[in-house]
N, C-alpha and C positions, 0 to 999 in steps of 0.2 A: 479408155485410153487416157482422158484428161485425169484419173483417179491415180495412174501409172506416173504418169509429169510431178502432181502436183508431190508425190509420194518421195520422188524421187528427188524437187527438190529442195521437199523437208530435210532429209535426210545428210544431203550436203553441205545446208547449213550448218549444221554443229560441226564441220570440220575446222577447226583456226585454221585460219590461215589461208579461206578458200578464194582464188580468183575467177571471174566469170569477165571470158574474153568475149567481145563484141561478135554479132553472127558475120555482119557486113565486112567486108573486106576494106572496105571504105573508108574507115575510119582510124585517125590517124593520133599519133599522141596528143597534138596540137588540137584537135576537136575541145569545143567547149564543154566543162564537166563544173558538175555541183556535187563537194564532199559531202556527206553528214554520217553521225551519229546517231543512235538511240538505243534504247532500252526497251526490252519487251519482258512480260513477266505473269506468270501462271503460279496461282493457289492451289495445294492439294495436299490432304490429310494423309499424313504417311500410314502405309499401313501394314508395317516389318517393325522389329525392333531387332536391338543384341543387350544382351547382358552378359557382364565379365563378373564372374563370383571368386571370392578367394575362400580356400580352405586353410587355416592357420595353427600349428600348433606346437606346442614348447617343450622340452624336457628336458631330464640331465645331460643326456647323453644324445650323440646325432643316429642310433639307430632307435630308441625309442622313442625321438621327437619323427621318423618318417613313420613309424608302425603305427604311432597316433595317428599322421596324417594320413596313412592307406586308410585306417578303419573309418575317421569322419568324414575323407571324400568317398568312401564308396557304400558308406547311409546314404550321403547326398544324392549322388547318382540312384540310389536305388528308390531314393523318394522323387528325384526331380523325372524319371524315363516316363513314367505312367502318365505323368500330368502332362506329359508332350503331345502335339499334333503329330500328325502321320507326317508332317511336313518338316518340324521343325529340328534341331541340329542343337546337337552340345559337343563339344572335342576340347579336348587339352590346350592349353594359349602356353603354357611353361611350367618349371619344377624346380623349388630351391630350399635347398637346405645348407644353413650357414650359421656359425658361431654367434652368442650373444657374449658380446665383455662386459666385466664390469666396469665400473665408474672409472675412469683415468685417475690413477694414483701416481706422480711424479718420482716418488720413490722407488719405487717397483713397475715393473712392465706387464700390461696389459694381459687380465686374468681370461680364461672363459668358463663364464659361470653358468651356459648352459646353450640348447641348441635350438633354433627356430627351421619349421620348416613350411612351405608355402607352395600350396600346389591352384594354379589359377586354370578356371574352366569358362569357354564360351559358349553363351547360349542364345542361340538366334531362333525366335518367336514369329513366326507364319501370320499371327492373329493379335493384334494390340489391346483386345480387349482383355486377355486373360494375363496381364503383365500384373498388376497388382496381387492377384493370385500366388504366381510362381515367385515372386519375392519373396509374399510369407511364405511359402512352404517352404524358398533356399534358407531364408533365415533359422526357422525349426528346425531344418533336417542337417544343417551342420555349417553351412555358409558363414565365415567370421566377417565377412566384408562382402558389398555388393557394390556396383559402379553401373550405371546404365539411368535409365535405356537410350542409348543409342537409333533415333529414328531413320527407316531406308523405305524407299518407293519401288516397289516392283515394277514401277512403271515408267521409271525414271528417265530411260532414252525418249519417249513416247513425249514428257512433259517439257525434257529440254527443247524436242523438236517444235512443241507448239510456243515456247518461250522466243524463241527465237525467229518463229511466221511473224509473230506478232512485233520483235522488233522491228523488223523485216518494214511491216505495215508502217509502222511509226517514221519509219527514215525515208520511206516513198513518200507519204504524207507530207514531209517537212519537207522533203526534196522539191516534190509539185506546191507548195507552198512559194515556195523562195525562186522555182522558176517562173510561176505566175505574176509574182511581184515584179521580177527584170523582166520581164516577156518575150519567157522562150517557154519551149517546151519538152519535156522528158524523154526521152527518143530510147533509152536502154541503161543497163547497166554495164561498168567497165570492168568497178573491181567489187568484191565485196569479201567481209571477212567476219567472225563472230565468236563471241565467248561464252563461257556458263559460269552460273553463281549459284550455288543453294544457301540460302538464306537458315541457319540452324537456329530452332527454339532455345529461348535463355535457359529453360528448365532439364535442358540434358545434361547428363553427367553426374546426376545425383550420386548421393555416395549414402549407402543403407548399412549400417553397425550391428554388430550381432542384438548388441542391447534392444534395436525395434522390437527382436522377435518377442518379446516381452508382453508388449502391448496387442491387444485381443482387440481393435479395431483395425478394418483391414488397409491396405497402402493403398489410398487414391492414387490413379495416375489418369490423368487429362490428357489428352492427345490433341494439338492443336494445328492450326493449319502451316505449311511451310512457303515460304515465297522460293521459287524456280526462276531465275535472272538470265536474262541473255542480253548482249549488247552486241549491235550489231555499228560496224564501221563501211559505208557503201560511197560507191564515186559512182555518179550519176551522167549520162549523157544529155547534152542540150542541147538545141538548136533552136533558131528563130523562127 
């Protein structure tokens, strides 16, 4: 039963904006109350990623530059399906095809001298270890552009909940702090409320050039830990 309480009221922490009304009837605006703030915060190695791949290609005309772009996105597709987890997801993000002009000549009005077109794909990876991997193979198998990885916690409700017991602790802490000093004592809470932060690593967002695929050492990627933020805002009940 007490696994039932405590479960449940992890869970309403992470609601903004949650208030928690006194059980007693008793108590009244005018009761003594101690505000405080804090911060509670949980480490943990993400273990999702996404990549967004571009396919790119040029020609004279706009039905030759898409008939390139079918043929090189669907090598890609056909090299990237196999190297998948049972798990993991690639689908369509968009599709463009659009005039290139040439230089601005003030004399004459803007030529087009031929046609681009750009077909982007996402690719969300179950397992962070094989990320290095599938770069090179998007870059060999037709990939002009890579943008990722993008890290995600499958676990992530789990780790806000524990971010935020723990600011939770922190603000009781300071709370029974500050009424020990005036000499009262903590009797409940009145109001309480709380936020979330993920703290994103500097090294996301990379951006990989078809030109890597050149190079025959494979793409380290490091996976490092994330901080998970909660801050919690609590009005405390006192009495003497």
């Amino acid at each position: 039963m007490q696994r039932l309480i405590l479960a449940f009221l992890t869970a309403a922490l992470v609601v903004a904006g949650l208030s928690l009304l006194p059980a007693q009837g008793a108590e009244t605006s005018s009761a003594p109350t101690i505000r405080v703030e804090a911060d509670g915060m949980v480490m943990a190695i993400p273990d999702q990623a996404t990549l967004t791949l571009e396919v790119e290609t040029q020609a004279a005309t706009a039905v030759a530059a898409a008939q390139a772009n079918a043929r090189q996105a669907e090598g890609l597709l056909k090299a990237l399906k196999p190297a998948l987890g049972p798990q993991d997801e690639v689908r369509t993000l968009g599709y463009r095809l659009m005039p290139v002009y040439s230089p601005k000549d003030k004399s004459s009005p803007p030529q087009v001298k031929a046609y681009r077109a750009v077909n982007r794909l996402e690719v969300k990876i179950m397992n962070v270890s094989r990320l290095g991997a599938l770069i090179d193979l998007a870059l060999k198998s037709g990939a002009s552009r890579i943008n990722g990885p993008f890290f995600r916690h499958s676990r992530l409700a789990e780790l806000q909940q524990q971010a935020a017991v723990d600011a939770l602790k922190r603000a009781r802490g300071l709370a029974n702090a500050l009424a020990q000093a005036a000499g009262l004592k903590i009797k409940g809470i009145k109001e309480l409320s709380s936020g979330m932060r993920l703290i994103i690593p500097r090294t996301q967002g990379i951006n990989y050039l078809k030109a890597a695929a050149k190079a025959e050492t494979p793409t380290p990627i490091q996976v490092g830990e994330e901080e998970i933020k909660a801050h919690v805002r609590a009005v405390f009940l006192v009495s003497p």
